[in-house]
C-alpha positions as CSV (number, residue, x, y, z in Angstrom):
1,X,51.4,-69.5,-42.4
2,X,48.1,-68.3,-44.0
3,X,46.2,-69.7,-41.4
4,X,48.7,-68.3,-38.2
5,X,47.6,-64.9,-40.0
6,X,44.0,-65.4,-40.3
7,X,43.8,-66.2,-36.9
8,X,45.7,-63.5,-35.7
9,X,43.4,-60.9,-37.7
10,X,40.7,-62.7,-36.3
11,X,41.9,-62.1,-32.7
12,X,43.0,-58.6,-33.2
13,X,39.3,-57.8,-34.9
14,X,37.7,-59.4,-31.4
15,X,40.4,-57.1,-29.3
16,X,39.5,-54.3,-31.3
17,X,35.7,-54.9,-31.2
18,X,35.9,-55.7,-27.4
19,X,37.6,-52.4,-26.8
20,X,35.5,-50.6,-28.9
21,X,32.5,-51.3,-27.1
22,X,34.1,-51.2,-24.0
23,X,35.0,-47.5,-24.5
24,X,31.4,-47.1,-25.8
25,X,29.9,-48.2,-22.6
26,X,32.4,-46.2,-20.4
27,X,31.0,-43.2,-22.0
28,X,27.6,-44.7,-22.2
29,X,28.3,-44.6,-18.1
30,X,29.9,-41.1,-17.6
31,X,27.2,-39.2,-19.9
32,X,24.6,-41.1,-17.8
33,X,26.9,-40.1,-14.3
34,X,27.1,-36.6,-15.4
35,X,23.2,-35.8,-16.0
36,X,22.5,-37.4,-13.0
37,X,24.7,-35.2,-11.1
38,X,23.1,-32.8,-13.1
39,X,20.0,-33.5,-11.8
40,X,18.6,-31.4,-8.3
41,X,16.3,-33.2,-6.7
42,X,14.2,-32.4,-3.2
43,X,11.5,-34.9,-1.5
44,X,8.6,-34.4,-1.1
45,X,7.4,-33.1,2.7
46,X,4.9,-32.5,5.2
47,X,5.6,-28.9,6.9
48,X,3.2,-26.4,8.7
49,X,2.8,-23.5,5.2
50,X,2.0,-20.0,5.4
51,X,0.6,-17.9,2.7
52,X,1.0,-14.3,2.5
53,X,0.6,-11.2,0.8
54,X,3.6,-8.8,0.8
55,X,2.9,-4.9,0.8
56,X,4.9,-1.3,1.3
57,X,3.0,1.0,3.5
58,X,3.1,4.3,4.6
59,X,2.0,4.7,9.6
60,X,-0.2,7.2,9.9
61,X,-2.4,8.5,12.9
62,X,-6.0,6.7,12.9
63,X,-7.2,10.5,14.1
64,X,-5.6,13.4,12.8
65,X,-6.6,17.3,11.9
66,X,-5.5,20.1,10.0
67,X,-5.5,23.4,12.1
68,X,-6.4,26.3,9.4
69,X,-8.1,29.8,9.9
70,X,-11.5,30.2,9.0
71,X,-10.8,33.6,8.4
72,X,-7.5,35.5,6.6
73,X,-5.6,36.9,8.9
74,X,-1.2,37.7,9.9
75,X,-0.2,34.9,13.0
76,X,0.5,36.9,16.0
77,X,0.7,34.7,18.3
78,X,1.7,30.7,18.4
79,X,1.1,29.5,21.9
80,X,2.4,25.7,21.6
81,X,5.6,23.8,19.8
82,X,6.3,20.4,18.4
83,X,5.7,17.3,20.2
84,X,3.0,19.5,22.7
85,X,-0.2,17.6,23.9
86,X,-2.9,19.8,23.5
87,X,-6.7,19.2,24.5
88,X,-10.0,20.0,22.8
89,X,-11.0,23.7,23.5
90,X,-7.3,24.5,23.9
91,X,-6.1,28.1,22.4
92,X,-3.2,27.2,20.1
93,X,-2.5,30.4,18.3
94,X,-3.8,34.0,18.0
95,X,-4.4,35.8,14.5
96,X,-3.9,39.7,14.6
97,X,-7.5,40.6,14.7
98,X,-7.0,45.0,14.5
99,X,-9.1,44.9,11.5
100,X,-11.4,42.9,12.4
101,X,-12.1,44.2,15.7
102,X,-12.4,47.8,13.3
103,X,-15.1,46.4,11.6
104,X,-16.8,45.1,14.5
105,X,-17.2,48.5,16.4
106,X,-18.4,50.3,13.0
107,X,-21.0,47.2,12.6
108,X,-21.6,48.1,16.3
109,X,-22.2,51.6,15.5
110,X,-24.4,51.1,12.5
111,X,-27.0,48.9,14.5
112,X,-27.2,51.8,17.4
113,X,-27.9,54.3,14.6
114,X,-30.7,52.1,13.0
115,X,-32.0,50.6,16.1
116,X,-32.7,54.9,17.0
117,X,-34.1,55.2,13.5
118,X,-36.3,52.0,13.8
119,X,-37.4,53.5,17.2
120,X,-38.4,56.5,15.7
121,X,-40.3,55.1,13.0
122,X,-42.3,53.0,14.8
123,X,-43.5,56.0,17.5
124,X,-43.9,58.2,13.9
125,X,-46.4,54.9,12.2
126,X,-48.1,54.5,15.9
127,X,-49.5,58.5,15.8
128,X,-49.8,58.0,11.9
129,X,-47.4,60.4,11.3
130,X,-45.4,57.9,9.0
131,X,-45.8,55.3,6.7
132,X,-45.9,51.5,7.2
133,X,-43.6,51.4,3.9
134,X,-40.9,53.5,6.5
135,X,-41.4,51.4,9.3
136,X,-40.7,48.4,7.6
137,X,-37.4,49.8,5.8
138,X,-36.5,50.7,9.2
139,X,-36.6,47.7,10.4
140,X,-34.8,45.8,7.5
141,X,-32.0,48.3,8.3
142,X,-31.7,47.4,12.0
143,X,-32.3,43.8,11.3
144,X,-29.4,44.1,8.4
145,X,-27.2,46.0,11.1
146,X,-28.0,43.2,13.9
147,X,-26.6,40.3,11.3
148,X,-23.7,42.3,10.0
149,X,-22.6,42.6,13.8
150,X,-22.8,39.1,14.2
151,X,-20.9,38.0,11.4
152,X,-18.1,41.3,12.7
153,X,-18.1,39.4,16.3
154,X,-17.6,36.2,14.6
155,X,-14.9,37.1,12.8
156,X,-13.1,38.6,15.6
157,X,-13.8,35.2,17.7
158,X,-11.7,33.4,14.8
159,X,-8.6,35.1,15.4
160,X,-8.6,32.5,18.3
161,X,-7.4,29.6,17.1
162,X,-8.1,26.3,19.5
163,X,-7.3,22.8,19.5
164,X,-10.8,20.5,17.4
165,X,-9.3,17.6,19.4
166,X,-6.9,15.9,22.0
167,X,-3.7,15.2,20.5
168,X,-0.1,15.9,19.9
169,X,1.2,18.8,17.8
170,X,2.6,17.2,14.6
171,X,5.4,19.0,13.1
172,X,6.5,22.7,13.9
173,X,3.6,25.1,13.5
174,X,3.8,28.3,11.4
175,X,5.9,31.0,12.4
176,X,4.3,34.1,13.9
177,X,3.4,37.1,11.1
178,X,3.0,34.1,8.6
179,X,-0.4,35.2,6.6
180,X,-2.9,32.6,7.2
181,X,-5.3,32.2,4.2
182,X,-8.7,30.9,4.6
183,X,-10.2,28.6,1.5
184,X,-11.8,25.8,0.7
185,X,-9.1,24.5,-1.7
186,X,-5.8,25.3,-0.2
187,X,-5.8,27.0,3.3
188,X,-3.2,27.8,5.0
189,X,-2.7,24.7,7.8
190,X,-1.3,26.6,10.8
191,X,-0.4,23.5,12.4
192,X,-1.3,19.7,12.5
193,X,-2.6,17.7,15.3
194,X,-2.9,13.6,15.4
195,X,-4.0,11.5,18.0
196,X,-0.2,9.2,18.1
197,X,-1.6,6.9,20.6
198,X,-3.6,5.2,17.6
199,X,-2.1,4.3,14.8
200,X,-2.4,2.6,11.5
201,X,-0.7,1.5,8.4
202,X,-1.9,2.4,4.8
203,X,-0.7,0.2,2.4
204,X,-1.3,-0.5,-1.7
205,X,-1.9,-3.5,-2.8
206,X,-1.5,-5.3,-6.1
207,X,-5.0,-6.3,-7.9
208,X,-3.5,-9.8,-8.6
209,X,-3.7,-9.9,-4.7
210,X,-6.6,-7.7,-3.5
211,X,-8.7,-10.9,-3.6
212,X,-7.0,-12.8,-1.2
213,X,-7.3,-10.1,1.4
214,X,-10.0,-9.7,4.0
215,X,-11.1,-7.7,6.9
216,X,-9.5,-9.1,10.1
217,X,-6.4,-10.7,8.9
218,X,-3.7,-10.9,10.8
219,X,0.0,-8.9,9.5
220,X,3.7,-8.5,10.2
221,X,6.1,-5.8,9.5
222,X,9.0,-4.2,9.7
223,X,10.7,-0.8,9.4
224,X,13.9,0.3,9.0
225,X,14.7,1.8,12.0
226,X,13.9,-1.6,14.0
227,X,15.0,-4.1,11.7
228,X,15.7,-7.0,13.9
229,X,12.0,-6.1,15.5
230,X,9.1,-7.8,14.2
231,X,5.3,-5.6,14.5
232,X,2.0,-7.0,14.1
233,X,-1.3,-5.3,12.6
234,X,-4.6,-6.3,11.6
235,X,-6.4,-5.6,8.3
236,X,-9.7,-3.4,9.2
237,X,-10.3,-1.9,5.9
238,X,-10.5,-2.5,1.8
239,X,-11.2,0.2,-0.1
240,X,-13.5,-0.8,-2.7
241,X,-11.9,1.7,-5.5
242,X,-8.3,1.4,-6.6
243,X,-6.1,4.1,-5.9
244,X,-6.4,5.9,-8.8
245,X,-10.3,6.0,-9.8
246,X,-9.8,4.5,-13.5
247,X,-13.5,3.2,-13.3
248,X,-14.6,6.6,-13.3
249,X,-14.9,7.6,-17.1
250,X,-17.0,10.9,-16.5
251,X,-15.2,14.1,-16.6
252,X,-13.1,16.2,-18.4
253,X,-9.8,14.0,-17.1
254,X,-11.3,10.7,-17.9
255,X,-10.3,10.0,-21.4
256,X,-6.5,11.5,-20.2
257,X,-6.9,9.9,-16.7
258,X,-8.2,6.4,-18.0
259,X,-5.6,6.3,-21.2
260,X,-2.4,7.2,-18.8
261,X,-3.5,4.2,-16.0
262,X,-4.4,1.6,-19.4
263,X,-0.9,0.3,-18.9
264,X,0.0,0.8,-15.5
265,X,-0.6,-2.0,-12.3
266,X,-3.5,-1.3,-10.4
267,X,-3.5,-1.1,-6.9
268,X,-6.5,-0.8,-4.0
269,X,-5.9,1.0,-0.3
270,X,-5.9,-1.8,2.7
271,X,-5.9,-0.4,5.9
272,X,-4.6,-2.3,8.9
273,X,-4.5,-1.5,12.8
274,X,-1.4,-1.2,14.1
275,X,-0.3,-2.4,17.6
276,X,2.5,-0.6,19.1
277,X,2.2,-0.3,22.8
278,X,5.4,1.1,23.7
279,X,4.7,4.0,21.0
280,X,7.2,3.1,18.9
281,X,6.3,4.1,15.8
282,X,6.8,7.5,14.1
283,X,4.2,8.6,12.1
284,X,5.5,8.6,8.0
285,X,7.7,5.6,8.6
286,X,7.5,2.9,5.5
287,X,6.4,-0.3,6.5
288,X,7.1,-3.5,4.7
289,X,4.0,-5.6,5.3
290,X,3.3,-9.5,4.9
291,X,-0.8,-9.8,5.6
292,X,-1.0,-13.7,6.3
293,X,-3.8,-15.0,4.2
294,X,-3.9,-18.5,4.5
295,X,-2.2,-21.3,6.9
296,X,-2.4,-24.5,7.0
297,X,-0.5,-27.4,9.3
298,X,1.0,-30.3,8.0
299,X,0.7,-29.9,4.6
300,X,2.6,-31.9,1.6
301,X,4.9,-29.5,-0.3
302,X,7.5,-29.2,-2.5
303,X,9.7,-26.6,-3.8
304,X,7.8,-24.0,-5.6
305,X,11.0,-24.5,-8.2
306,X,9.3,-28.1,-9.5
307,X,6.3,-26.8,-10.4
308,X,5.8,-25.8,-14.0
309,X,2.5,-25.6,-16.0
310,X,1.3,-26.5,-19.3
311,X,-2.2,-26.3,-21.4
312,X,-3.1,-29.0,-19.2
313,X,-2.7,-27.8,-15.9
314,X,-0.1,-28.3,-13.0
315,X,2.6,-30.9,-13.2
316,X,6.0,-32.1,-11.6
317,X,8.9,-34.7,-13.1
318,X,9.2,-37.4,-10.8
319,X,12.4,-38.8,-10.8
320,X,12.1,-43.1,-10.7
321,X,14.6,-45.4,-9.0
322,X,16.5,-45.5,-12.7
323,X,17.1,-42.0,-12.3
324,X,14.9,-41.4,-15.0
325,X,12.0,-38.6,-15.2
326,X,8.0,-38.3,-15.5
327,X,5.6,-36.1,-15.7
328,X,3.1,-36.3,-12.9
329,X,-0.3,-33.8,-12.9
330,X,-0.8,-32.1,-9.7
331,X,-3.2,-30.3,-8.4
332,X,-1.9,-27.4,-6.2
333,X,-3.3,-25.9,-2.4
334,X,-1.9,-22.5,-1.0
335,X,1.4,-21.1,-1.8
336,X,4.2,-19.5,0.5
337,X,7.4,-17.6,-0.9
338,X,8.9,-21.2,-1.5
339,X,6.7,-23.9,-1.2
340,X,3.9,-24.8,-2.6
341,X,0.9,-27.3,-1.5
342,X,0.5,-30.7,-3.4
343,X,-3.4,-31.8,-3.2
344,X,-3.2,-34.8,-5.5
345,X,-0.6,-36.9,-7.5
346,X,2.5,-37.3,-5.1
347,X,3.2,-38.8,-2.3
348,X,5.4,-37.8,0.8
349,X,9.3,-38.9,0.0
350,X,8.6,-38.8,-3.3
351,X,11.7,-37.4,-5.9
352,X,11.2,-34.6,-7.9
353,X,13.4,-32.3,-10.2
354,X,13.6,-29.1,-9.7
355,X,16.2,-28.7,-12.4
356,X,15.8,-26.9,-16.0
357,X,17.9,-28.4,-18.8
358,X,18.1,-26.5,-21.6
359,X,18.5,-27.8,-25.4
360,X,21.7,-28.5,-26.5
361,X,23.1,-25.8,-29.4
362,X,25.3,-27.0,-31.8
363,X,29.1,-25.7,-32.7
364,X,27.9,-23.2,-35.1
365,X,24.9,-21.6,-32.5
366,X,27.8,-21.5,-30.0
367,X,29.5,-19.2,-32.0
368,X,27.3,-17.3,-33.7
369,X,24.1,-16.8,-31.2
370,X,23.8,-15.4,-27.9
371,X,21.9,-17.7,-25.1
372,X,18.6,-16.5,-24.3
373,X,17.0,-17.5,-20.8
374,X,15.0,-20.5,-20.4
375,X,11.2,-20.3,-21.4
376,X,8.3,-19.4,-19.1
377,X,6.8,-22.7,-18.1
């Protein structure tokens, strides 16, 4: 009887064993099943990439001029509308010119009286009857008259406002009896004129990027109005300032100018041609540029999504035929919004992850900490 129960526990312990490490390798097998699945993967690929610079820009006439009086004067008269074509030389509005036509004749009337005096003292000097002192003041004051006149019939010559160029008239002009302001800082700007036929885009762009762009490069864009239309443009300009001057520390606004941009992105003015044959375009639109910058056929990619960096450069995790990950350097090409170029260190069909897998928290951070996002690679 002692030995039927001693072989009996024997058998049970082997059962229980057996079943034990049976379960074990189950979950050995589903914990293994579920990382896998886990897992995203892509292959690597061969595909024609594009690398561009994306930009928001403002179309705007390559020729355009501000119409403003030279003189001060009340609009009388506005002889065209919006949308009118207008040529050089053209007369495009009339300024009331009463006072200025005032001055005129009494500027008129001053050089008759002084050209009679200067008369006069020259017959008086010739029979030495006057002085050569007199002569010449006479002749200062006719010469003063003379100029004074000119300026007078200039003045009244600017009440006639004409077109500087060829063009269509941008916007509704001023009304009539609007007081047009002459000045050098802020005249009054009767009217706009901009050449349409020509136009181009003016766009910002980020200093991260302002390196990759050059003069001659090819662009698409879009804007609202036509967004299932594609245009294209060409880059004919960089300024070589950003937008906002920071270099320039002299000044009484540098120190405020310099310390308000110290923390702000800086961004440089591209210019690009715009083609738009069918005249398209409205001048003021925004324009949501992509300035191609680099292209290359047949180039080895992957996802930008697998690449991640460390102190020692680029790298991937190849995924083996075990399943299992390693870390593979690469060295990186041109970039496009979702691929990027593999130089070095993969080969086409190989497996990659492109999935992060965060650490795993314990019961107690469960409860008592909130999940932060993963780290910057």
């Amino acid at each position: 009887m002692n030995i039927n129960k001693k072989v009996k526990m024997a058998v049970a312990a082997v059962v229980i064993a057996a079943c034990a490490f049976g379960g074990y390798q189950y979950y050995q097998t589903k914990q293994a099943e579920a990382q896998a699945a886990a897992v995203e993967t892509a292959k690597v690929v061969r595909m024609n990439l594009k690398s561009t610079v994306s930009a928001t820009g403002t179309i705007k006439p390559v020729n355009s001029v501000e119409v403003s009086p030279k003189i001060t004067a009340r609009i009388s008269q506005i002889l065209v509308k919006e949308n009118d074509h207008v040529t050089a030389g053209q007369t495009v509005a009339i300024l009331d010119g009463k006072d200025y036509q005032a001055q005129r004749d009494q500027a008129q009337f001053r050089v008759t009286n002084t050209l009679r005096e200067y008369n006069r003292a020259k017959e008086l000097y010739a029979v030495g009857a006057d002085t050569k002192q007199a002569l010449d003041n006479a002749e200062f004051n006719y010469d003063t008259a003379v100029s004074q006149l000119n300026e007078a019939e200039s003045d009244v010559a600017e009440t006639v406002i004409t077109a500087p160029m060829d063009g269509i008239v941008v916007g509704e002009p001023k009304s009539v009896g609007t007081m047009a302001v002459q000045g050098n800082n802020n005249p009054t700007v009767i009217m706009y004129i901009a050449d349409t036929s020509q136009k181009q885009i003016l766009a910002k762009i980020d200093e991260t990027d302002i390196g990759q762009i050059q003069v001659g490069q090819t662009a698409t864009f879009t804007v609202d109005t036509y967004m299932d239309k594609t245009f294209t443009a060409r880059v004919s300009k960089i300024s070589q300032t950003d937008t906002s001057n920071t270099w320039n520390t002299t000044g009484t606004s540098s120190t405020t100018s310099s310390s308000s941009s110290s923390g702000s992105v800086i961004y440089y003015y591209v210019t690009l041609d715009v083609d738009d044959p069918n005249d398209e375009l409205r001048i003021g639109m925004t324009a949501r540029v992509d300035i191609n910058t680099s292209e290359k056929e047949n180039a080895m990619v992957v996802p930008i999504a697998a690449l991640k960096t460390n102190d020692k450069g680029s790298y991937v995790l190849r995924v083996n035929s075990a399943g299992h990950t390693e870390q593979v350097p690469v060295t990186t090409g041109i970039y496009s919004d979702e691929f990027v170029e593999i130089l070095s260190g993969l080969d086409v069909g190989d497996k990659i992850s492109i999935t992060y897998t965060a650490a795993k928290a314990t019961s107690s951070q469960n409860k008592n900490q909130r999940q932060g996002p993963p780290p910057r690679m």
